[in-house]
N, C-alpha and C positions, 0 to 999 in steps of 0.2 A: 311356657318358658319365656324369661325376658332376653329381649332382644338387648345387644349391647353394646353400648352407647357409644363408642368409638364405630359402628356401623352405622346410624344415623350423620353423620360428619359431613358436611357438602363438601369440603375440599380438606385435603390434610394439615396434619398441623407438623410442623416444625421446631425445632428447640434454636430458639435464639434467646439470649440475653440481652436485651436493654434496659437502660432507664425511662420512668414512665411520670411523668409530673400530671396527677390524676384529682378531679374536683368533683364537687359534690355544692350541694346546698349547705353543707356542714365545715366547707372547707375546701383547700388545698394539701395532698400529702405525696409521698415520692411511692413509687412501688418498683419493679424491675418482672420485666417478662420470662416466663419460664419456656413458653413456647407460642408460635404464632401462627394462624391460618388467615384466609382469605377474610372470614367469617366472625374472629373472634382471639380472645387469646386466654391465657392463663398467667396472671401476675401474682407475686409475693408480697405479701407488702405488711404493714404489722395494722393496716389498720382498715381491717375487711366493715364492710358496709352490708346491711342487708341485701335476701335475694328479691329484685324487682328496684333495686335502686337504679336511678339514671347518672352516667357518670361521665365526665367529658374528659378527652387522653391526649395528653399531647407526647409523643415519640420524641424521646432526646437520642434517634439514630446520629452515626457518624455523619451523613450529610447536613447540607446547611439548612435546606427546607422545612418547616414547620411541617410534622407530619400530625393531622389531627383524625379524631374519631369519637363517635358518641358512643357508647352501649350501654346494658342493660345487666348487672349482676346475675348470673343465672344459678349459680353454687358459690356455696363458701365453705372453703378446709380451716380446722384449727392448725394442724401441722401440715408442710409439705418439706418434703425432703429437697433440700437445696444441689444442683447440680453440684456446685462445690462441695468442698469437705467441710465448711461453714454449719450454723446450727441449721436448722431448721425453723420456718416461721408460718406463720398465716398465708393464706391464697383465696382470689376467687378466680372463676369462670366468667367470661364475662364474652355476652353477645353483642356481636358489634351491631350498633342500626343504623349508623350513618360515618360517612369516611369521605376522605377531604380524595384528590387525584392522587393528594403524595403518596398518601396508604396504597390504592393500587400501586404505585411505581415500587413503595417499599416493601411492599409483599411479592412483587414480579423478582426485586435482587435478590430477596431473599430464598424464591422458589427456585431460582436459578442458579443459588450457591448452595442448594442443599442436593439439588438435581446433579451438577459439578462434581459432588462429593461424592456423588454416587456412581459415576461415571468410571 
């Protein structure tokens, strides 16, 4: 039986929305996060790139800080169903392998406001 895949997950993920200004060797293009973990995230965006691509992310969060991060394509959805009532669009998975200090900071607010909510 396969094991499943939300149990391999080193730290949880979270549903936050942001905008993502994401590049490649092919480009610059915008995407928006559907949800985020320590480790990685899941963005939307209409224009998914192969799995094993290297992609560099710059976080257009509410603070001032340049929040950046490298990763690695790991999956890519044709459809994902948008938290809004909006259409639905493309996705990938994507492994983070390199994060600037802001990323910790902005995954600590983050873990801390979904922790909050929980409360």
């Amino acid at each position: 039986m396969k094991a499943n895949p939300r149990d391999r997950r080193a730290s949880r993920r979270n549903p936050v929305q942001v905008k993502l200004s994401v590049s490649d060797m092919l480009g610059t293009f915008q995407a928006r996060t559907i949800d985020v973990s320590r480790g990685g995230l899941f963005a939307a965006t209409g224009e998914n790139r192969p799995v094993g691509s290297l992609l560099r992310m710059r976080v257009m969060a509410p603070q001032s800080e340049s929040v950046l991060a490298v990763g690695v394509v790991v999956r890519c959805f044709d459809n994902v169903e948008s938290a809004s009532d909006g259409p639905a669009s493309p996705g990938m998975a994507i492994a983070l392998t390199s994060t600037s200090e802001a990323w910790d900071r902005f995954w600590d607010d983050v873990n801390a406001r979904d922790e909050e909510g929980d409360s």
